[in-house]
N, CA and C atoms as an extended XYZ file, in Angstrom:
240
Properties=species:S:1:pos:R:3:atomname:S:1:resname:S:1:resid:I:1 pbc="F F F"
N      -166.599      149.594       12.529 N   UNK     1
C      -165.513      150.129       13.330 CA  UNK     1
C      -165.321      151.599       12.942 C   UNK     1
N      -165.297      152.745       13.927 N   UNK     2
C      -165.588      154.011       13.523 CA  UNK     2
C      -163.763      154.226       14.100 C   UNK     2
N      -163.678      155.550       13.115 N   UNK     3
C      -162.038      155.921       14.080 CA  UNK     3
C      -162.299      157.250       15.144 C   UNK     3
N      -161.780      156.942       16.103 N   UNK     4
C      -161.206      157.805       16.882 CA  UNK     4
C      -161.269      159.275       16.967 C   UNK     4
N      -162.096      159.884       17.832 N   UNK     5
C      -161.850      161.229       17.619 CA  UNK     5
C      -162.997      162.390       16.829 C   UNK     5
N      -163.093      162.668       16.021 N   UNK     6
C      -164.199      163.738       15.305 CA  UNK     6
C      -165.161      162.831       14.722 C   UNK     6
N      -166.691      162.850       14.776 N   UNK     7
C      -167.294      161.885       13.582 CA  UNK     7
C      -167.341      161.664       11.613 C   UNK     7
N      -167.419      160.624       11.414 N   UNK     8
C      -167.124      160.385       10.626 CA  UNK     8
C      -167.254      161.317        9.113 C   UNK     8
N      -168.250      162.394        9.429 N   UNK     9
C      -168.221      163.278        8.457 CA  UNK     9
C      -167.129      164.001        8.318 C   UNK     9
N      -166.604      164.505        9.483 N   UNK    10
C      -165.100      165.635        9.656 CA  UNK    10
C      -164.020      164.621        9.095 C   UNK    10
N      -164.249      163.211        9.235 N   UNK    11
C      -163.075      162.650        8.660 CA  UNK    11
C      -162.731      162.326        7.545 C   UNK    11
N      -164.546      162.317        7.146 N   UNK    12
C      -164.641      162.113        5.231 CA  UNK    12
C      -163.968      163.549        4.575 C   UNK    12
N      -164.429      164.585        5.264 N   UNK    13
C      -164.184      165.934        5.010 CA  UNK    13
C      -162.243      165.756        4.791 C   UNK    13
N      -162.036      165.341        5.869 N   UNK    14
C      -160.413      164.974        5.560 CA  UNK    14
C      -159.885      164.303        4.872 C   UNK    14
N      -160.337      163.322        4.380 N   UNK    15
C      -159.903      162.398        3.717 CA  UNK    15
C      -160.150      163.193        1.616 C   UNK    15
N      -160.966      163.493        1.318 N   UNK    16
C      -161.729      164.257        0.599 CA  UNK    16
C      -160.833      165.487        0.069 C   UNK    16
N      -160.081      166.173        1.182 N   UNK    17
C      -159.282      167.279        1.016 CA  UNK    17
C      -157.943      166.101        0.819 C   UNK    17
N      -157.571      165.178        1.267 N   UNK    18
C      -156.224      165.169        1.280 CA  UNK    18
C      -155.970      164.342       -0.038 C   UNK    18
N      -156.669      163.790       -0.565 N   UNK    19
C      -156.742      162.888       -1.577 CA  UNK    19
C      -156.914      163.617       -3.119 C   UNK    19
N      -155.963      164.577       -2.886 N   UNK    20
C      -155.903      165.238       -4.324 CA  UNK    20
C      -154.657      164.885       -5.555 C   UNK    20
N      -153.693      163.640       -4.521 N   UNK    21
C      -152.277      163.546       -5.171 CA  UNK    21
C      -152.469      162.654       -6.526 C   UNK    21
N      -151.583      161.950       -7.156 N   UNK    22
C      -152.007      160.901       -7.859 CA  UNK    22
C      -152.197      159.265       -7.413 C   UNK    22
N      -152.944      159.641       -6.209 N   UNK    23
C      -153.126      158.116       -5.667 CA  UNK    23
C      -152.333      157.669       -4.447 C   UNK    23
N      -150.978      158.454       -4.371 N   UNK    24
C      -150.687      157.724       -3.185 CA  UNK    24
C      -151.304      158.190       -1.877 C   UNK    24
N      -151.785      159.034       -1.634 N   UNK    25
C      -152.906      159.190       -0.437 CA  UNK    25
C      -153.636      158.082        0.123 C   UNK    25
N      -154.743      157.911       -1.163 N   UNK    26
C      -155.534      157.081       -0.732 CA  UNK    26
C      -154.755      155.831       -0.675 C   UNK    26
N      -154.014      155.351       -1.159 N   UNK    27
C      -153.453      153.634       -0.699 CA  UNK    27
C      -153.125      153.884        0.542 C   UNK    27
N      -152.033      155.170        0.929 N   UNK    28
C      -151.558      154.722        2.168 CA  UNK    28
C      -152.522      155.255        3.323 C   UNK    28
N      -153.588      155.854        3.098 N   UNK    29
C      -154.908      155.593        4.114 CA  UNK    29
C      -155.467      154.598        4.117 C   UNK    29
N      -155.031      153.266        3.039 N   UNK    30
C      -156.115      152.349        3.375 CA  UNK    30
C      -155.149      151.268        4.274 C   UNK    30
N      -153.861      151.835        4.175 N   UNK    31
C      -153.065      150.686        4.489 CA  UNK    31
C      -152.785      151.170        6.344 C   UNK    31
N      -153.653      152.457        6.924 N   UNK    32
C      -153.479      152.936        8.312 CA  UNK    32
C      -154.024      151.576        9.046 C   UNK    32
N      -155.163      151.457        8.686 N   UNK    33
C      -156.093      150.496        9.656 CA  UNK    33
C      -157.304      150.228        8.781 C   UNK    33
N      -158.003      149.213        9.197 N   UNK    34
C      -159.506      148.933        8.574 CA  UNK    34
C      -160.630      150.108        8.675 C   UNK    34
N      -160.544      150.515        9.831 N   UNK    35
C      -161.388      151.718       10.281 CA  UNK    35
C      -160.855      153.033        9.363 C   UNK    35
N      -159.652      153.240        9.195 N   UNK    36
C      -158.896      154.010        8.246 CA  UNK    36
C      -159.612      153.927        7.151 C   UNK    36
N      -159.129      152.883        6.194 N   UNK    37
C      -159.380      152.118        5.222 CA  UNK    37
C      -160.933      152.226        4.300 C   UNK    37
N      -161.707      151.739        5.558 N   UNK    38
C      -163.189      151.672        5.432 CA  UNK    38
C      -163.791      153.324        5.412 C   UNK    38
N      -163.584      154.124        5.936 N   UNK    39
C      -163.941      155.799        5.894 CA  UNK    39
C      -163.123      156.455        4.697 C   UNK    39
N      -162.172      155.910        4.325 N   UNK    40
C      -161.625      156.944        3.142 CA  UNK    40
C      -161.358      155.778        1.978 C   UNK    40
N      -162.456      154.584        1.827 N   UNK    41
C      -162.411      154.197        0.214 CA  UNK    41
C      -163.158      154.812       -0.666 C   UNK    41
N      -163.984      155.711       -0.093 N   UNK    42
C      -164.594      156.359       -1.025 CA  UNK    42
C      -163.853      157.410       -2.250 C   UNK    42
N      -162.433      157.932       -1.453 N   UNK    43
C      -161.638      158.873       -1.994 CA  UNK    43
C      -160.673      158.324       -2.422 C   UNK    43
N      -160.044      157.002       -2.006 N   UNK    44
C      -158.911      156.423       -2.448 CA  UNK    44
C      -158.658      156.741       -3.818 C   UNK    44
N      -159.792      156.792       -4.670 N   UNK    45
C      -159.394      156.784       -6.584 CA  UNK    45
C      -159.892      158.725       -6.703 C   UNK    45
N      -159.816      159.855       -6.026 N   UNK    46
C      -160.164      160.525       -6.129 CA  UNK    46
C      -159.536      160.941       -7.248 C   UNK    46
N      -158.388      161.045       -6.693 N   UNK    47
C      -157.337      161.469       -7.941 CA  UNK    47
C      -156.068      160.741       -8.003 C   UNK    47
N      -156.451      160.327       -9.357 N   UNK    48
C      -155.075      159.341      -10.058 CA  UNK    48
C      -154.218      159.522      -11.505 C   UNK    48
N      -153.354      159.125      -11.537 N   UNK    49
C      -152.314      159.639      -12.203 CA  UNK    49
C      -151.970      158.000      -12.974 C   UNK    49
N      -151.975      157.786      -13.991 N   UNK    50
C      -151.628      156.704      -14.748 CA  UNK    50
C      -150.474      156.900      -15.814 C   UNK    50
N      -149.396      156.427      -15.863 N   UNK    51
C      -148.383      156.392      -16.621 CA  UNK    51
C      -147.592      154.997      -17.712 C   UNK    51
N      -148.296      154.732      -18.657 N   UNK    52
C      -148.234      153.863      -19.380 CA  UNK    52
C      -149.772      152.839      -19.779 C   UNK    52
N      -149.384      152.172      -20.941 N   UNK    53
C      -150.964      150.802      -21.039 CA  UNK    53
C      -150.717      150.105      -19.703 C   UNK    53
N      -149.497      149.428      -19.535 N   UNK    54
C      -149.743      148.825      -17.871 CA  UNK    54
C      -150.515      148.733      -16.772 C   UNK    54
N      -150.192      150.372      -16.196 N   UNK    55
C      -151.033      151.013      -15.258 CA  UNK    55
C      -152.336      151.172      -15.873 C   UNK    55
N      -152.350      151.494      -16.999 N   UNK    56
C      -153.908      151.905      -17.471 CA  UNK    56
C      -154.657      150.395      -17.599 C   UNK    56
N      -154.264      149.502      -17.899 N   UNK    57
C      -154.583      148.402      -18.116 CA  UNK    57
C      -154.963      148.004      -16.495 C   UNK    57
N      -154.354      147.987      -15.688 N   UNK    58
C      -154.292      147.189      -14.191 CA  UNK    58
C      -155.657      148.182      -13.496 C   UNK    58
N      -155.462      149.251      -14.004 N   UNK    59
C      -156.324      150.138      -13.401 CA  UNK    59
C      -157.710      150.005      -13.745 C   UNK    59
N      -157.824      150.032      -15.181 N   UNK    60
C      -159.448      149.136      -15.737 CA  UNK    60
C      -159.911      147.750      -14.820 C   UNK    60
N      -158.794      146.977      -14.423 N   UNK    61
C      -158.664      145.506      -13.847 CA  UNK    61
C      -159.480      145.982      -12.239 C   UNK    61
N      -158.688      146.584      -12.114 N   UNK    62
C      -158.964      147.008      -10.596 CA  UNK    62
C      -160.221      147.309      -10.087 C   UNK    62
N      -160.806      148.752      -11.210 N   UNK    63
C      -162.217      148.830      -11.354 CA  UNK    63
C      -163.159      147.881      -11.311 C   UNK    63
N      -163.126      147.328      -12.108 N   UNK    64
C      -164.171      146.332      -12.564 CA  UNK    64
C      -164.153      145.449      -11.323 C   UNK    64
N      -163.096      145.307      -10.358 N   UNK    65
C      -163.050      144.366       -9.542 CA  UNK    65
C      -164.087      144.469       -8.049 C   UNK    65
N      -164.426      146.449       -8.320 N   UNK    66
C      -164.286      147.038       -6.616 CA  UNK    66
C      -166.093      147.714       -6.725 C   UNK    66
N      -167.011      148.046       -5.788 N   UNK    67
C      -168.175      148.106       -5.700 CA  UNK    67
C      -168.206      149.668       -6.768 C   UNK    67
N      -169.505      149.546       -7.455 N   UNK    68
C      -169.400      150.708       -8.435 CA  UNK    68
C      -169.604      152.508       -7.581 C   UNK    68
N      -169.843      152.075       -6.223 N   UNK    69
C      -169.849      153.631       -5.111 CA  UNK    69
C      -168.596      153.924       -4.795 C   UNK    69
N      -167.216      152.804       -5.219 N   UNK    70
C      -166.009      153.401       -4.491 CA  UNK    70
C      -165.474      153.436       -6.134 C   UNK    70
N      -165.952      154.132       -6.983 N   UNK    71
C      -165.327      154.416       -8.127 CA  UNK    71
C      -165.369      155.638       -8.528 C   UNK    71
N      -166.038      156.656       -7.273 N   UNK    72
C      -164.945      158.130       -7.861 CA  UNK    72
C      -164.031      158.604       -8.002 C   UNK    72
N      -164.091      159.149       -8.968 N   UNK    73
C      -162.417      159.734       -9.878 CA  UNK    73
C      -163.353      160.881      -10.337 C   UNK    73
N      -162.173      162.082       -9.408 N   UNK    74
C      -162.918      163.320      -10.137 CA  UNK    74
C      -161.475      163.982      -10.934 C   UNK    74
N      -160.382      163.077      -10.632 N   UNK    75
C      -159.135      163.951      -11.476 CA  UNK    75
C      -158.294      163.048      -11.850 C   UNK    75
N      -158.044      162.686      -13.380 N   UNK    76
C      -158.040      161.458      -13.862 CA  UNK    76
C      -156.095      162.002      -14.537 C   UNK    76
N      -155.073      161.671      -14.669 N   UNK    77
C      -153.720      162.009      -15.485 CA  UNK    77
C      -153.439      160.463      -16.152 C   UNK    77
N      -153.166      160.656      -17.689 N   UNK    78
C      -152.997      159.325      -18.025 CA  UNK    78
C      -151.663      160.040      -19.331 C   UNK    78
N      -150.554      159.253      -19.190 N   UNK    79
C      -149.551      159.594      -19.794 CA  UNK    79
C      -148.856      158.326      -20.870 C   UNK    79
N      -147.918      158.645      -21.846 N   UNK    80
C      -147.562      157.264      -21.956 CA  UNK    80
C      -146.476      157.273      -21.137 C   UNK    80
């Protein structure tokens, strides 16, 4: 399922730029639509922000759970 509008490179290109926050970008692009979802999991973990063992803990969980191509992280914040 492709989305709407520019091909899918201009949208990776978007997704790529917008996914610089600590994460909430990419969740709430995955939560637009499947077609959404499916074009910007690559960026979803681009950049994340972790605040406590909790999060850091759930976040190792998460990894390990998801294909090893949707595990870039190029800007990592981990706090207690």
């Amino acid at each position: 399922m492709a989305l709407p509008g520019p091909p899918p490179e201009i949208w990776s290109d978007i997704f790529r730029l917008a996914c610089t926050d600590g994460g909430e970008t990419g969740r709430s692009l995955s939560l637009v639509s499947q077609a959404c979802s499916e074009c910007s999991r690559t960026f979803k973990l681009r950049s994340i922000a972790l605040t406590g063992i909790r999060q850091l803990s759930r976040f190792v969980d998460m990894l390990q759970s998801i294909d090893p191509y949707d595990r870039t992280t190029e800007n990592l914040f981990v706090s207690n």
